[in-house]
C-alpha positions in Angstrom: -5.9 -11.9 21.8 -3.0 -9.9 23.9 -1.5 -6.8 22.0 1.4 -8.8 21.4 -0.4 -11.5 19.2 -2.0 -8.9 18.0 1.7 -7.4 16.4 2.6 -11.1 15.7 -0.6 -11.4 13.6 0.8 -8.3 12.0 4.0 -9.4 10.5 2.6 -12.6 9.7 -0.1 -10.2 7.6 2.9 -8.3 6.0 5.4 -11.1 5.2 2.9 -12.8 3.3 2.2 -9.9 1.4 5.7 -9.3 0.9 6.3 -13.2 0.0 3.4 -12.9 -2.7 4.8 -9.9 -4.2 8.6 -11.3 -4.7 6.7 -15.0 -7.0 5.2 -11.5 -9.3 8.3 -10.4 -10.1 10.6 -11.9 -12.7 10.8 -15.8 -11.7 14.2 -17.0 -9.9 14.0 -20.2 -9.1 16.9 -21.0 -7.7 16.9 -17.9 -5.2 13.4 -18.5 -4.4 14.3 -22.3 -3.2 17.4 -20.9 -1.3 15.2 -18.5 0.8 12.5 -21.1 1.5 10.0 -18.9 -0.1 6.8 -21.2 -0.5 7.6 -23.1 2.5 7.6 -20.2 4.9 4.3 -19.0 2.8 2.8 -22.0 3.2 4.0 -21.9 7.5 2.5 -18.2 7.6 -0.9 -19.0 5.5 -1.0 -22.1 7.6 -2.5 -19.4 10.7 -3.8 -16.8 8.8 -5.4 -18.0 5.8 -5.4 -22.0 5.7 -7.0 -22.1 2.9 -4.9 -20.3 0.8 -1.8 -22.8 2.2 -2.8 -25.7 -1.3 -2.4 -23.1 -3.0 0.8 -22.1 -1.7 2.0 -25.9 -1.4 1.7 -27.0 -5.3 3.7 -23.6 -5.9 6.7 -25.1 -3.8 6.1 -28.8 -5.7 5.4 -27.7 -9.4 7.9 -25.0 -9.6 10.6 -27.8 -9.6 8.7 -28.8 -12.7 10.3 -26.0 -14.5 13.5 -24.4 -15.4 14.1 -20.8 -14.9 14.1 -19.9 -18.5 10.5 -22.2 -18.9 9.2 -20.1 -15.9 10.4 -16.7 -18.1 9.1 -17.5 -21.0 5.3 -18.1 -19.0 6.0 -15.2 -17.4 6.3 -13.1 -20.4 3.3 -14.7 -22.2 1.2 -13.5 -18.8 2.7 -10.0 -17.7 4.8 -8.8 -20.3 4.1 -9.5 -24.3 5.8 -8.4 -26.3 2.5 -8.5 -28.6 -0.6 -9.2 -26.1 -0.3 -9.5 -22.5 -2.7 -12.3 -21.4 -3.2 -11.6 -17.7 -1.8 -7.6 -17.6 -0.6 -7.1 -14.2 -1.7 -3.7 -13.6 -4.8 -2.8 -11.6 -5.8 0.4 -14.2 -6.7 -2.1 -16.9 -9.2 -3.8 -14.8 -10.7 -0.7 -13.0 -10.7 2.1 -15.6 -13.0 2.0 -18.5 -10.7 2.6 -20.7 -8.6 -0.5 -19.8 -5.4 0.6 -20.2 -2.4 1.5 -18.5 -1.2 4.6 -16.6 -5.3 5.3 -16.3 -7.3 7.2 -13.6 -6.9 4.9 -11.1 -2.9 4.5 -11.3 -2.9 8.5 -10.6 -4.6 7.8 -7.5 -2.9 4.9 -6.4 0.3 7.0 -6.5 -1.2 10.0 -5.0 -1.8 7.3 -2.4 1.8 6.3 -2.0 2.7 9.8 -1.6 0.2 10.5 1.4 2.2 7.6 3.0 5.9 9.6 1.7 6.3 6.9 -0.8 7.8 7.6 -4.6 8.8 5.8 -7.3 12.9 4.8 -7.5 13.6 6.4 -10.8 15.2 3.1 -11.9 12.5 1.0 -10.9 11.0 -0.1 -14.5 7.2 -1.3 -13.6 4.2 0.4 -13.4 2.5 2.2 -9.7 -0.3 -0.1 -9.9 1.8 -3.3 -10.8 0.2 -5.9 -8.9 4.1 -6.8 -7.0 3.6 -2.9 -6.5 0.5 -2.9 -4.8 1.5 -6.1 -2.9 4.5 -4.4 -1.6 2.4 -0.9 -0.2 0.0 -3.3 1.7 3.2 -5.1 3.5 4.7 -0.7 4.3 1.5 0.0 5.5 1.7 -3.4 8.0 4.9 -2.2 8.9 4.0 1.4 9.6 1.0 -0.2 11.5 3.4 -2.3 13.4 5.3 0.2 14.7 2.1 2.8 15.6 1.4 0.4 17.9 4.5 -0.7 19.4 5.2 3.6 20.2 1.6 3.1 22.4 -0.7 5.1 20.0 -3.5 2.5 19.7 -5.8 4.9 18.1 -3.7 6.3 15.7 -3.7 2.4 14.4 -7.0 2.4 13.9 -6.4 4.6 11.0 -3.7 2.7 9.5 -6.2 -0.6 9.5 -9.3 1.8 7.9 -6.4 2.9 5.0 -4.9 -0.5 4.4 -9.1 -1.8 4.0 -9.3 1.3 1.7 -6.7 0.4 -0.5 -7.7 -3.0 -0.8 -11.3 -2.3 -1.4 -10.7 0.7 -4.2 -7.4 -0.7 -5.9 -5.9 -4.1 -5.4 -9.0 -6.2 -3.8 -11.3 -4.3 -6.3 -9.2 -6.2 -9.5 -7.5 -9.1 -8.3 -10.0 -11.6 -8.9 -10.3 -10.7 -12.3 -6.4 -10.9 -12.8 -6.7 -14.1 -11.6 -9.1 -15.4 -13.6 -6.5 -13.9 -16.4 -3.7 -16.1 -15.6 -6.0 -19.6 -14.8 -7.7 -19.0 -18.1 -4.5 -18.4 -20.2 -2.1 -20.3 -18.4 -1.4 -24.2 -18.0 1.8 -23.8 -15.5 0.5 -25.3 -12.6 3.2 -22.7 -10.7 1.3 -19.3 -12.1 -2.2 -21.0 -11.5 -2.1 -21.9 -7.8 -0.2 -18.1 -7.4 -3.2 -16.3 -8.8 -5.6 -18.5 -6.6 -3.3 -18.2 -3.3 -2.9 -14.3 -4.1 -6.7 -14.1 -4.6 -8.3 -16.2 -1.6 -5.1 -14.2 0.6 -6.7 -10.7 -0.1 -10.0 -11.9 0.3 -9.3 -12.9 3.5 -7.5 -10.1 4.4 -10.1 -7.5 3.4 -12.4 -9.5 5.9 -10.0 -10.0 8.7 -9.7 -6.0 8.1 -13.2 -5.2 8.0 -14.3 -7.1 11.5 -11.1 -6.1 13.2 -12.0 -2.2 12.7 -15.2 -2.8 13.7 -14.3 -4.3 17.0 -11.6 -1.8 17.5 -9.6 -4.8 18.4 -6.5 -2.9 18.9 -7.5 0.2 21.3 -9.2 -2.8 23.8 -6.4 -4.5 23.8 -3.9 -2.3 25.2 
């Protein structure tokens, strides 16, 4: 693989993450069909991580199943209460002891964003370790990666790669399996279900993908 597949690879990388990370934020169905959303997933995964793309086709055919509001109110029973949140989005209730919000873990994921010169918008109303969150910072650090190696400074990408595996490892890898097994468990929307499976066998991949392509230095022998 030339250092151009290489960057194609990349985006492919990031635009699922970024994809993934729009289907965790309030549902919009209608501006999710307009964009092609599952159908470009699916395209992406289809290289990448082919066996994430069922997953990622019964989100495109079940989510005509449902009206917008229908997809809110699952939505709400998941991620957002208002009495017990059945799959909690956030990756401190999962990794901290104390399983609960704003924990141990949510300070260092931010401290995280801010070594990359990433803050919180003031107006922005979820949590740091909000699984769209966390989705998001692994499609900036892509893009940062991207464009390392497009100014020539191979080695300097290296890093990126070993940070992205670090974040997945510690923070999002480390609980998304079990927030998965959150929304199967307590969910019967077929939409929500195949999401949590396609984000889950994604990262896995990922983290794998990362893992053997640091250890090849894939990127400084192929420049």
């Amino acid at each position: 693989m030339d250092i151009n597949e290489l960057i194609l690879y990349e985006k492919k990388r990031g635009d699922c993450y970024r994809l993934l990370s729009a289907c965790f934020y309030l549902p919009k169905k209608e501006l999710f069909l307009e964009e092609h959303l599952f159908k470009n997933l699916s395209t992406i995964l289809t290289s990448i991580c082919p066996e994430a793309t069922i997953f990622s086709a019964e989100m495109g055919e079940s989510i005509h199943e449902y009206n917008n509001e229908e997809l809110t109110v699952e939505y709400a029973k998941l991620f957002v209460g208002p009495y017990e949140l059945k799959a909690p989005p956030y990756g401190s209730v999962y990794l901290d002891r104390e399983r609960r919000v704003m924990g141990n873990s949510t300070m260092e994921v931010i401290e995280m964003y801010r070594e990359k010169g990433l803050s919180m918008d003031e107006d922005f109303k979820e949590l740091p370790d909000h699984i769209a969150v966390e989705l998001e910072f692994m499609n900036y650090l892509i893009y940062k990666e991207i464009n390392t190696c497009m100014n020539s400074k191979p080695e300097e990408v290296i890093e990126v790669l070993k940070y992205q595996e670090l974040f997945l490892k510690k923070y999002l890898g480390a609980w998304v399996s079990n927030f998965s097994k959150a929304i199967i468990e307590n969910s019967d929307n077929p939409f929500y279900i195949n999401l949590a499976k396609c984000t889950e066998v994604f990262i896995k991949t990922d983290m794998d993908y990362l893992s053997e392509t640091i250890r090849r230095n894939a990127f400084l022998r192929s420049v």
